[in-house]
C-alpha positions in Angstrom: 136.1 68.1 91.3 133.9 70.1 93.3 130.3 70.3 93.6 128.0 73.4 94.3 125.8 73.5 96.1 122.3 75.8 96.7 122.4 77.3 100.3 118.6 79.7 99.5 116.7 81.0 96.3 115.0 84.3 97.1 112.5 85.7 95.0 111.4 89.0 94.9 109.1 91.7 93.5 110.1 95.0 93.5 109.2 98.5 91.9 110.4 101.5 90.8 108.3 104.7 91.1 108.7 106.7 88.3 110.6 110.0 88.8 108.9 113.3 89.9 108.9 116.4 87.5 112.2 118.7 87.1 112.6 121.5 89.0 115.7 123.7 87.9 118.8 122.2 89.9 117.4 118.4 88.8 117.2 119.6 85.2 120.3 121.1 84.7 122.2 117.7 87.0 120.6 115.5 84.4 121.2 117.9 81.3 124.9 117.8 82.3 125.0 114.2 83.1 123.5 113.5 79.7 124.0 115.8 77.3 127.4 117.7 78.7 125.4 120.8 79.6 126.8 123.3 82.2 124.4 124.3 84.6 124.5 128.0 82.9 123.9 126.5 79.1 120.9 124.8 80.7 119.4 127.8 82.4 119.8 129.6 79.2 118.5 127.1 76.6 115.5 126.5 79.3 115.2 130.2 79.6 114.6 130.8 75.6 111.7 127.9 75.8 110.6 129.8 78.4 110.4 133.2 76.3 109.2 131.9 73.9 106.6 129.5 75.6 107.8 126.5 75.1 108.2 125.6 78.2 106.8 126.9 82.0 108.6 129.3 84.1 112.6 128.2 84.7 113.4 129.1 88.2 112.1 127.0 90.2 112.5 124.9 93.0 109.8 122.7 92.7 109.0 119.1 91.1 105.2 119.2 91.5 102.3 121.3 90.0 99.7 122.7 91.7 96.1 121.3 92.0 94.1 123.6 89.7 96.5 121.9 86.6 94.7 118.5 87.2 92.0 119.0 84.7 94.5 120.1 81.8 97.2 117.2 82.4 95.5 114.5 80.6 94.9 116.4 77.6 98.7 117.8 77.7 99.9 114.3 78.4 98.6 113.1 75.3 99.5 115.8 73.4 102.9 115.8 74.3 103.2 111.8 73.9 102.0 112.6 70.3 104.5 115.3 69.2 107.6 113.0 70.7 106.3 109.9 68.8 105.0 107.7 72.3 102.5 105.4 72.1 99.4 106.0 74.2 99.5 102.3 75.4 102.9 103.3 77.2 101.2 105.6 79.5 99.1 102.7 80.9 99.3 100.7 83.5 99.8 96.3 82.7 96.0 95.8 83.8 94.9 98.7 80.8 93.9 101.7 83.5 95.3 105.0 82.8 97.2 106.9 85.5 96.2 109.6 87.0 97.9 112.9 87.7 97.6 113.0 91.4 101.2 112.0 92.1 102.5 114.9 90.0 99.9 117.6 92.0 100.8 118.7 95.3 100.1 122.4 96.0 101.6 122.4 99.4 104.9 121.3 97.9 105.0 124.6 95.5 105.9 127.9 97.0 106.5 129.9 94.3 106.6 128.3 90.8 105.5 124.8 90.6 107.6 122.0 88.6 109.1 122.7 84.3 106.8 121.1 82.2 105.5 121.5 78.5 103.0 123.9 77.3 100.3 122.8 74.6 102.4 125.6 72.4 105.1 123.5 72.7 103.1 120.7 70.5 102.4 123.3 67.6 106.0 123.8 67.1 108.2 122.8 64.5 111.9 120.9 66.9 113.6 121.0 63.8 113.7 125.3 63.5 115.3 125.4 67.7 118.3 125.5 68.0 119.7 122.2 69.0 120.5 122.8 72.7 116.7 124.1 73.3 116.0 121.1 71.3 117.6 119.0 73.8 116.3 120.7 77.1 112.8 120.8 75.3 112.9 116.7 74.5 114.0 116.0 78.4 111.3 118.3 79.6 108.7 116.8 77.6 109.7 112.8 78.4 110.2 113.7 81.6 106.6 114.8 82.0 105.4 111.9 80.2 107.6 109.6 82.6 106.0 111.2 85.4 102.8 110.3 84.1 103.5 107.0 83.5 103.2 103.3 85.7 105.9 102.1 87.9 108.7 100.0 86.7 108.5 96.2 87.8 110.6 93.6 88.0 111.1 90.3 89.9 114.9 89.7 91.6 115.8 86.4 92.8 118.9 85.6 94.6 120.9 83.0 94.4 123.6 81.9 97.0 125.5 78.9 96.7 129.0 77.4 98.4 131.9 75.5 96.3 135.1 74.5 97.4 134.3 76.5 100.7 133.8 79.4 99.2 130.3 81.3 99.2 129.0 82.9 96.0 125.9 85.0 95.2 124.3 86.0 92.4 121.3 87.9 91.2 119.3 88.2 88.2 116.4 90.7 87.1 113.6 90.1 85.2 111.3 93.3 83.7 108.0 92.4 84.6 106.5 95.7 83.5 108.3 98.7 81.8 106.6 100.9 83.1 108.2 104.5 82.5 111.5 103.1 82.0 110.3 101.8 78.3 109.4 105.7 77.7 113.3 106.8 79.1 114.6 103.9 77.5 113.7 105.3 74.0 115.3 108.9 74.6 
């Protein structure tokens, strides 16, 4: 009959930053990790949004937009939230302040085409006459913008380690403090 006991609680707060814009390679790793796209199938379902301007230009290489797009980003955001059913709120930080778009806008980090977002045409149009693949591609694209645009993810770890029968044992437990942009994932 043993007893445990506590060697240290630590507590922590940590964050996640939410993840930057898709530029071609990550779109097409997370298209095949999720929906069992090849690379190809990706390029060519991004490439008909593209055509037919759903979606900004394909091929590139960058996860940031340029400058000059600041002013139109909050009015896209919104849009774009709208059209794939997300809540406003979501988009907000815990204290209420909306975030801004300067993490997503970096024109020294786009050479030639800046990061794959949504187009305000893309808002207009009716997901259930695309074929489903586009329909896919489109619905990352858009949430991943909107994830972009939204607060970090918080959470408090604490870590437990402890010794029984002269053996040591740790354990750690999460708790969500704020969602954050993983409640806007979460739901796709």
């Amino acid at each position: 009959d043993e007893t445990a006991q506590i060697l240290s609680v630590k507590k922590e707060k940590k964050k996640v930053q939410p993840p930057k814009l898709y530029d071609l390679t990550t779109l097409q790793r997370e298209a095949n990790r999720l929906l069992g796209f090849t690379a190809q199938q990706t390029l060519d379902y991004t490439q008909n949004l593209y055509e037919k301007k759903l979606v900004t230009y394909p091929r590139t290489d960058s996860r940031y937009l340029t400058d000059d797009m600041k002013p139109m980003l909050p009015s896209l955001i919104s849009q774009v939230a709208e059209k794939i059913g997300v809540d406003a709120s979501a988009l907000k930080s815990d204290d209420n302040t909306e975030i801004t778009a300067d993490v997503m806008c970096d024109s020294r980090k786009v050479s030639d085409h800046h990061a794959i977002i949504p187009t305000k045409t893309m808002c207009a149009t009716d997901f259930a006459e695309l074929p489903s693949g586009e329909k896919s591609i489109l619905q990352l694209i858009a949430v991943r913008l909107l994830c972009a645009a939204a607060p970090d993810h918080r959470y408090a770890e604490d870590t437990i380690i402890l010794t029984c029968g002269g053996e040591e044992f740790s354990k750690k437990m999460k708790t969500v403090l704020f969602g954050g942009w993983k409640d806007i994932w979460q739901r796709f």
